[in-house]
TIVEXTOR-495020 format. One record per residue (C-alpha): chain; x, y, z negated; residue in three letters. Coordinates in Angstrom, 3 decimals, always signed. Example, Ala and Ser with C-alpha at 12.3 -4.5 7.8 and 13.67 -1.06 7.14 Angstrom:
TIVEXTOR-495020
A|+12.300|-4.500|-7.800|ALA
A|+13.670|-1.060|-7.140|SER
END
This chain:
TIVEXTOR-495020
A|-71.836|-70.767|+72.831|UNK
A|-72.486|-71.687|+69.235|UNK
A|-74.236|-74.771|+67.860|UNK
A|-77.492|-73.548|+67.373|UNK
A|-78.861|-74.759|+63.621|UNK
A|-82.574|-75.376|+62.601|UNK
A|-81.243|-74.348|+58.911|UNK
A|-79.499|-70.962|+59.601|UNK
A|-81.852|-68.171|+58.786|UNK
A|-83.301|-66.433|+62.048|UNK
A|-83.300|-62.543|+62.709|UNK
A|-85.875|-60.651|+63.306|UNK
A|-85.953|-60.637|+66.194|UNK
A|-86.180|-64.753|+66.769|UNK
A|-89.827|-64.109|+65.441|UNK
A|-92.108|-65.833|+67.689|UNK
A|-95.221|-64.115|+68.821|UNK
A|-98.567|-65.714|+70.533|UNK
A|-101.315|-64.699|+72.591|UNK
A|-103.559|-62.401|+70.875|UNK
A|-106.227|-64.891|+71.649|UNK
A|-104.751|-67.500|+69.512|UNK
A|-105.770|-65.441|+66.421|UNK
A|-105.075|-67.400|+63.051|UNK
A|-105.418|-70.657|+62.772|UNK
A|-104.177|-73.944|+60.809|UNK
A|-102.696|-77.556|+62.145|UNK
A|-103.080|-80.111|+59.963|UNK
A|-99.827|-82.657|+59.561|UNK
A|-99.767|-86.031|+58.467|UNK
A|-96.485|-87.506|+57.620|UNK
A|-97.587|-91.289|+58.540|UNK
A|-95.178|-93.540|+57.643|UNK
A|-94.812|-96.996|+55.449|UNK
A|-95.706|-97.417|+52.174|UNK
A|-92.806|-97.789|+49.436|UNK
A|-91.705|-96.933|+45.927|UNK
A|-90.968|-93.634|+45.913|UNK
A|-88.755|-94.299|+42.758|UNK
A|-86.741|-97.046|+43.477|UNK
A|-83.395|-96.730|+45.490|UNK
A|-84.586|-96.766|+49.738|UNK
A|-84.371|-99.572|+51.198|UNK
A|-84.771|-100.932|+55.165|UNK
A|-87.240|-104.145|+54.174|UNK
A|-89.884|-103.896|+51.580|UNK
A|-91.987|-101.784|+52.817|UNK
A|-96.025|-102.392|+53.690|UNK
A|-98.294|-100.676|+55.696|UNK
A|-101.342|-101.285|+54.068|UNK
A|-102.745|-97.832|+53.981|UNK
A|-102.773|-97.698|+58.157|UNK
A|-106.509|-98.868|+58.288|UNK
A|-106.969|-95.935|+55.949|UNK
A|-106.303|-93.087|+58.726|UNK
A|-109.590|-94.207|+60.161|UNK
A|-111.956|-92.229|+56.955|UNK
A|-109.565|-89.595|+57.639|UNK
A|-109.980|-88.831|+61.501|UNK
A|-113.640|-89.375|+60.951|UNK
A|-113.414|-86.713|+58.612|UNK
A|-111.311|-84.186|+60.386|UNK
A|-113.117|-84.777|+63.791|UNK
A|-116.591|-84.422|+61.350|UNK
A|-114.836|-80.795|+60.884|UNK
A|-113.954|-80.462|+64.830|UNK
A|-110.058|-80.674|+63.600|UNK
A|-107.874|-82.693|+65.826|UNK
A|-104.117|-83.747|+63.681|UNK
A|-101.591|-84.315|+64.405|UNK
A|-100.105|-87.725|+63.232|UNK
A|-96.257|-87.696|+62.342|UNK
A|-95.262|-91.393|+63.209|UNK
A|-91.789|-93.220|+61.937|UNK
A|-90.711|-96.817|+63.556|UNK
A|-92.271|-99.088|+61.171|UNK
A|-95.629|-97.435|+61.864|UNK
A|-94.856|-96.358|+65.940|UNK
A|-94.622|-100.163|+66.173|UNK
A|-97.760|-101.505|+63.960|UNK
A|-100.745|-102.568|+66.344|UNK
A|-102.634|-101.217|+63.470|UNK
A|-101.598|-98.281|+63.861|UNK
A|-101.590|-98.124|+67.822|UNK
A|-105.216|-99.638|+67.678|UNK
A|-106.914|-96.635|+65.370|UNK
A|-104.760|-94.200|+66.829|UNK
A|-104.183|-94.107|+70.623|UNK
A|-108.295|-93.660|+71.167|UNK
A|-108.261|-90.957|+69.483|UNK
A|-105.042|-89.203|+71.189|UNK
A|-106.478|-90.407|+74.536|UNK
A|-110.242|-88.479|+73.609|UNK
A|-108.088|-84.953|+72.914|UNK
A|-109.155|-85.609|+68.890|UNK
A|-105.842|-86.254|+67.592|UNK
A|-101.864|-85.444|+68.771|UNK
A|-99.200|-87.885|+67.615|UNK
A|-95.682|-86.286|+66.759|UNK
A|-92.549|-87.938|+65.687|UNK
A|-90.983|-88.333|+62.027|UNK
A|-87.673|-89.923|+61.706|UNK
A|-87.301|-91.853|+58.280|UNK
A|-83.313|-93.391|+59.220|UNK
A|-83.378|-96.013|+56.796|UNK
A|-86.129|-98.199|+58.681|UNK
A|-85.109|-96.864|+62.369|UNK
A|-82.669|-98.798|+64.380|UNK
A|-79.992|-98.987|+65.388|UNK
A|-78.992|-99.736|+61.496|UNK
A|-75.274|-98.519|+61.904|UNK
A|-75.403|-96.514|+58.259|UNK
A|-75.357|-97.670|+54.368|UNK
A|-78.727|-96.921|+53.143|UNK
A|-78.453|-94.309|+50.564|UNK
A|-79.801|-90.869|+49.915|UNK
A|-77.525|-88.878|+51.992|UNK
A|-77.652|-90.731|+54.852|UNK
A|-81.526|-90.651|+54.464|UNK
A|-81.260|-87.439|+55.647|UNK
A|-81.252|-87.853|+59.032|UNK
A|-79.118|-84.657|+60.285|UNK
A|-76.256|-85.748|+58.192|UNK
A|-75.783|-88.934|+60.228|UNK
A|-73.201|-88.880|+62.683|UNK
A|-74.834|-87.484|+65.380|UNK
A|-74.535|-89.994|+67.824|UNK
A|-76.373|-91.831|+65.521|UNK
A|-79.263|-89.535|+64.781|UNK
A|-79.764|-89.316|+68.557|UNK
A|-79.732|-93.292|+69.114|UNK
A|-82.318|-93.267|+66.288|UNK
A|-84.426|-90.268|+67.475|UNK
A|-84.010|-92.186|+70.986|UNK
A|-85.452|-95.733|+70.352|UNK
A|-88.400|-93.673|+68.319|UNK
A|-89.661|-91.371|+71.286|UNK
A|-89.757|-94.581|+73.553|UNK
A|-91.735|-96.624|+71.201|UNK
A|-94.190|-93.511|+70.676|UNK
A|-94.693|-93.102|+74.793|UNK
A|-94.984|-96.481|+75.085|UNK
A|-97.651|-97.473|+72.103|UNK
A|-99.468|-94.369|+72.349|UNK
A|-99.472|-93.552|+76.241|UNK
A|-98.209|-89.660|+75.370|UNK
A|-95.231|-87.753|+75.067|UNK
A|-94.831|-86.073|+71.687|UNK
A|-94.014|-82.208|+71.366|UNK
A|-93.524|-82.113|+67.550|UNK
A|-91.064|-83.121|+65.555|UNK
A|-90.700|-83.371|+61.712|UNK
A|-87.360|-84.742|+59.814|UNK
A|-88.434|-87.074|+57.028|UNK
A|-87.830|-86.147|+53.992|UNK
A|-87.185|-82.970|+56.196|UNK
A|-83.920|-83.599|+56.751|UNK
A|-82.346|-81.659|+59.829|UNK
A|-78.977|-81.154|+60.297|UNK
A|-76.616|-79.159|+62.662|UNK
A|-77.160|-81.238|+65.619|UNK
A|-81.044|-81.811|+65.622|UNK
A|-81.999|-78.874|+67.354|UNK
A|-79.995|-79.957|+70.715|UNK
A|-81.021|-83.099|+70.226|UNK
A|-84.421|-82.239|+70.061|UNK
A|-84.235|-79.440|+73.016|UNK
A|-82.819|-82.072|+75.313|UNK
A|-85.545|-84.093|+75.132|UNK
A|-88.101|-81.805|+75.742|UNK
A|-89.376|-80.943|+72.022|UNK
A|-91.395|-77.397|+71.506|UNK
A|-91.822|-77.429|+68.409|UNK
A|-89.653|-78.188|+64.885|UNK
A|-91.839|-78.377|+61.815|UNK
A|-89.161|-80.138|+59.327|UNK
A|-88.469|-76.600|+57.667|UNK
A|-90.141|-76.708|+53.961|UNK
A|-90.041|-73.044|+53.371|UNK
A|-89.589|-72.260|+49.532|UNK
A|-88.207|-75.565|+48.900|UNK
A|-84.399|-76.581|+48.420|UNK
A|-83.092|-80.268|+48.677|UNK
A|-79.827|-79.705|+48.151|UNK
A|-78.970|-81.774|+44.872|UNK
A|-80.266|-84.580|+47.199|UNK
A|-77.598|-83.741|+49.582|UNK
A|-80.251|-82.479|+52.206|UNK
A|-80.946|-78.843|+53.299|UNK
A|-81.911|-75.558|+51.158|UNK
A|-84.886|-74.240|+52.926|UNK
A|-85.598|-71.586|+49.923|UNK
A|-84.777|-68.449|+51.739|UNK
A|-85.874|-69.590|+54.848|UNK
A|-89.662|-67.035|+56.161|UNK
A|-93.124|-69.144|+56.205|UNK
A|-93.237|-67.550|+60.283|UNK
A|-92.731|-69.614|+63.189|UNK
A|-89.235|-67.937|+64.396|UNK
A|-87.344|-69.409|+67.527|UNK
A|-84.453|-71.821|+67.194|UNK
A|-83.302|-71.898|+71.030|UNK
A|-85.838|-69.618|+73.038|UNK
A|-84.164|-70.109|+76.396|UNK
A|-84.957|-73.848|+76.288|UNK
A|-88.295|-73.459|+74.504|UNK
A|-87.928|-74.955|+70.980|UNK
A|-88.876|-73.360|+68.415|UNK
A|-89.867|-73.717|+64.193|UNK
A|-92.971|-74.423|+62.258|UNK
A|-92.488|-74.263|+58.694|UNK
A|-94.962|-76.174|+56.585|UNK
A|-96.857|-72.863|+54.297|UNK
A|-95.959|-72.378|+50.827|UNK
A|-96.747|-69.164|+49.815|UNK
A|-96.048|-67.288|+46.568|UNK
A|-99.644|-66.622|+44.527|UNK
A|-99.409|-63.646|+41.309|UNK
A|-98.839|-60.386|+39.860|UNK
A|-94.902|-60.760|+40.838|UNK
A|-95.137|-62.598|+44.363|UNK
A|-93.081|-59.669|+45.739|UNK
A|-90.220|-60.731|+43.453|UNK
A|-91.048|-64.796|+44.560|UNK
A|-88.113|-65.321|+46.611|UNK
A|-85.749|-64.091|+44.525|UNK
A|-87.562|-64.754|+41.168|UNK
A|-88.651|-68.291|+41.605|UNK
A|-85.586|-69.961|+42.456|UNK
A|-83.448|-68.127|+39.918|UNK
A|-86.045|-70.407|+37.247|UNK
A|-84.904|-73.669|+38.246|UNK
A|-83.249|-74.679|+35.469|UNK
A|-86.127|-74.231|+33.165|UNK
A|-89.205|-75.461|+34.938|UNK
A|-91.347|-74.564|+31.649|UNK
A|-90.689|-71.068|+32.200|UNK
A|-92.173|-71.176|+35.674|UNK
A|-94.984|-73.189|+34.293|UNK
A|-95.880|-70.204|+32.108|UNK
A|-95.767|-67.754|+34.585|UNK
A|-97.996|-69.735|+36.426|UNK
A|-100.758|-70.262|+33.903|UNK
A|-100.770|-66.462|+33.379|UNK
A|-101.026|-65.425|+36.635|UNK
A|-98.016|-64.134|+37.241|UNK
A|-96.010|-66.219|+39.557|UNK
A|-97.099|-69.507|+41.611|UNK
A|-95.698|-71.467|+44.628|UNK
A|-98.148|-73.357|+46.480|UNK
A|-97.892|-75.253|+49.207|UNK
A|-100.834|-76.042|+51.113|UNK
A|-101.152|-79.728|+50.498|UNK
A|-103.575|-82.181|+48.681|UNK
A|-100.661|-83.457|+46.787|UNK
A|-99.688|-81.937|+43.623|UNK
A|-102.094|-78.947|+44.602|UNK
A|-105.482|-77.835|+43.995|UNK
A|-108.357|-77.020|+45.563|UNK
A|-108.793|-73.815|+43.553|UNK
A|-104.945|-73.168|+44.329|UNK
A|-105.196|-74.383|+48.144|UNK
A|-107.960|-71.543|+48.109|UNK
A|-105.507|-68.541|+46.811|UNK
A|-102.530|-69.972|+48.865|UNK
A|-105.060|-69.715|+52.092|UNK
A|-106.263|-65.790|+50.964|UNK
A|-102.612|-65.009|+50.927|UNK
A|-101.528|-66.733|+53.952|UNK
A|-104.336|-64.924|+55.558|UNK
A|-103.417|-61.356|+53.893|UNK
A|-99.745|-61.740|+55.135|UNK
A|-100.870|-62.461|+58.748|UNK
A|-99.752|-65.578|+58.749|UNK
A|-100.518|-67.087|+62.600|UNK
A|-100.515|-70.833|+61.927|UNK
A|-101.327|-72.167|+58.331|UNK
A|-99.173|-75.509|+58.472|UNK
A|-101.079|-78.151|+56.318|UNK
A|-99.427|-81.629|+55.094|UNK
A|-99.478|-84.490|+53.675|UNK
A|-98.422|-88.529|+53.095|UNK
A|-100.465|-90.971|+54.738|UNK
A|-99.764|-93.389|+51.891|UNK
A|-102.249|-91.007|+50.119|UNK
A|-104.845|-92.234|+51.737|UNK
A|-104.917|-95.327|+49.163|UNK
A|-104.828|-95.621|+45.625|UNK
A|-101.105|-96.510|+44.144|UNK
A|-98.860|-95.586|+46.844|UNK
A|-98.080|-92.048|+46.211|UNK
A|-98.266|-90.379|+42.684|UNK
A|-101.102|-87.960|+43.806|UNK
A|-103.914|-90.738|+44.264|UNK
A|-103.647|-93.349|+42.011|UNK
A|-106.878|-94.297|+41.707|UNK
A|-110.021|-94.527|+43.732|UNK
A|-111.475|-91.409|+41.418|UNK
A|-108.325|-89.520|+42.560|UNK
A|-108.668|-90.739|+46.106|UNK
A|-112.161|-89.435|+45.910|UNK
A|-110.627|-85.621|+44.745|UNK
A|-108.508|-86.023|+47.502|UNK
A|-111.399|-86.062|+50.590|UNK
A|-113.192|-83.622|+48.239|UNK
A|-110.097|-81.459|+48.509|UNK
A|-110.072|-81.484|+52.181|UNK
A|-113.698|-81.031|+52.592|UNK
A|-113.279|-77.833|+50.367|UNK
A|-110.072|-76.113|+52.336|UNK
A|-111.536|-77.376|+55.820|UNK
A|-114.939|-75.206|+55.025|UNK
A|-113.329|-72.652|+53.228|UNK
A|-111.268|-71.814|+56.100|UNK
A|-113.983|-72.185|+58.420|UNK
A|-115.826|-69.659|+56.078|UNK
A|-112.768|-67.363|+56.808|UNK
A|-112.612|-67.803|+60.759|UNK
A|-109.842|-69.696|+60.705|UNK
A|-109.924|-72.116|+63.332|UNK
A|-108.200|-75.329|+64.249|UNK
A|-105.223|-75.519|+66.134|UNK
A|-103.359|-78.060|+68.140|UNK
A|-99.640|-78.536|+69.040|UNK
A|-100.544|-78.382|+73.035|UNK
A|-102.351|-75.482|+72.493|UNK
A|-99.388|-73.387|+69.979|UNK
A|-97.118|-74.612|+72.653|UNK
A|-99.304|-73.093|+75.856|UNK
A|-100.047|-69.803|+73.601|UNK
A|-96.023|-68.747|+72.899|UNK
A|-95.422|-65.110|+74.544|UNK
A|-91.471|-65.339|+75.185|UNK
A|-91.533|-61.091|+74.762|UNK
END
């Protein structure tokens, strides 16, 4: 049988298809990790995790807005008491999920020279992505008193042997795909041709994708897929096309979008039929300085008015809340 691969490019027919009484809906991500400069070489020490005490404004908002997300943990936060001590109440009161997000350089065992490849997790060995993916799950089950059913690569970097890995332990659901987006000069995966649809990745053994939503907004968005990329090299160009309406990417994201955009991206995704509107972000966000998107407490301030705008804007649209359990339970396999 062939290796199946989260970054081949399904068929049609891998599409995956709910229960009509799912409807549409959204699941809000958070990638929550350590804090670190995100322009300096990686490195495995170094890091804080100042910004944990943070998450507790943001569940308060999100269960304000009868939202329950889903928290994307790596090791150095999986193993803060901080974290375990705002967290695990509200997994155990059904008002948030925990998931799993694999950042290799600060995940033992520490077999591998830090560098950017190999912080792509799918092109360790794979031996070594498993031991790694391994010691994570058991600190999750054991700090957080659940098993996790969602799975996102950090810095979404799958490889040819995640998808067994993650199908063997029990996994439903892959969200590492950033549709629209290609890391390849980084030496991770090219996700730019890859559909904004959940599709199946191994249907007999229940595992299947849930690309993060970027959507293309403008008079050419047919052309998007083929247009967009084909700009790369002059990044001015696509800023004009933006400004005139022409051609946009958005992802659906606080960071580096805005609420205005979020708003368009949302009427598209909505147009198209999307099922699941996957929302994201860094939980280093949640303080001034970390990230490049709030670096002050004015711009930490846009960012809660940013989520209070999309969270009633798709509640003005009847789009409701989602949760992994509840994507998981709703999967038709005809």
């Amino acid at each position: 049988m062939p290796q199946v691969r989260i970054t081949d490019l399904p068929a049609p027919n891998q599409t995956v298809r709910f229960a009509p009484t799912l409807g549409q809906g959204f699941l809000v991500t958070v990638d929550t990790e350590e804090e670190f400069d995100w322009n300096q070489p990686l490195s495995r020490t170094g890091h804080t995790l100042q910004t944990l005490d943070r998450l507790r404004r943001f569940q308060a908002l999100c269960e304000a807005a009868g939202v329950a997300p889903v928290y994307l943990v790596d090791y150095p936060v999986a193993t803060a008491p901080e974290a375990i001590a705002v967290l695990r109440p509200a997994i155990a009161a059904g008002k948030a999920e925990i998931g799993i997000q694999l950042h290799p350089w600060v995940n033992p065992p520490h077999d591998e020279a830090v560098n950017e490849r190999n912080s792509f997790a799918g092109n360790l060995p794979p031996p070594l992505e498993r031991a790694k993916f391994e010691q994570l799950l058991t600190v999750i089950e054991q700090n957080f008193g659940t098993r996790p059913l969602i799975y996102r690569a950090g810095r979404y970097g799958v490889g040819p042997a995640t998808a067994e890995l993650l199908a063997d332990h029990g996994i439903a659901i892959d969200s590492s795909v950033r549709a629209r987006f290609d890391y390849s000069t980084s030496g991770g995966p090219n996700f730019r041709d890859h559909p904004v649809t959940p599709w199946w990745i191994d249907r007999p053994r229940g595992l299947f994708e849930l690309p993060l939503t970027t959507v293309y907004w403008g008079l050419l968005r047919q052309l998007g897929p083929w247009l967009y990329p084909g700009l790369w090299r002059v990044p001015k160009l696509r800023g004009l096309l933006a400004k005139l309406g022409l051609l946009e990417r958005i992802p659906l994201t606080p960071e580096g979008t805005s609420l205005d955009e979020a708003i368009r991206a949302i009427d598209i995704a909505i147009d198209e039929g999307l099922p699941v509107l996957v929302l994201s972000f860094h939980s280093p966000s949640l303080a001034p300085g970390f990230t490049p998107y709030v670096r002050s407490e004015a711009e930490l301030e846009a960012f809660y008015a940013w989520w209070r705008g999309v969270l009633a804007y798709l509640a003005r649209r009847q789009i409701r809340p989602l949760t992994v359990r509840g994507l998981a339970d709703a999967v038709t396999l005809a």
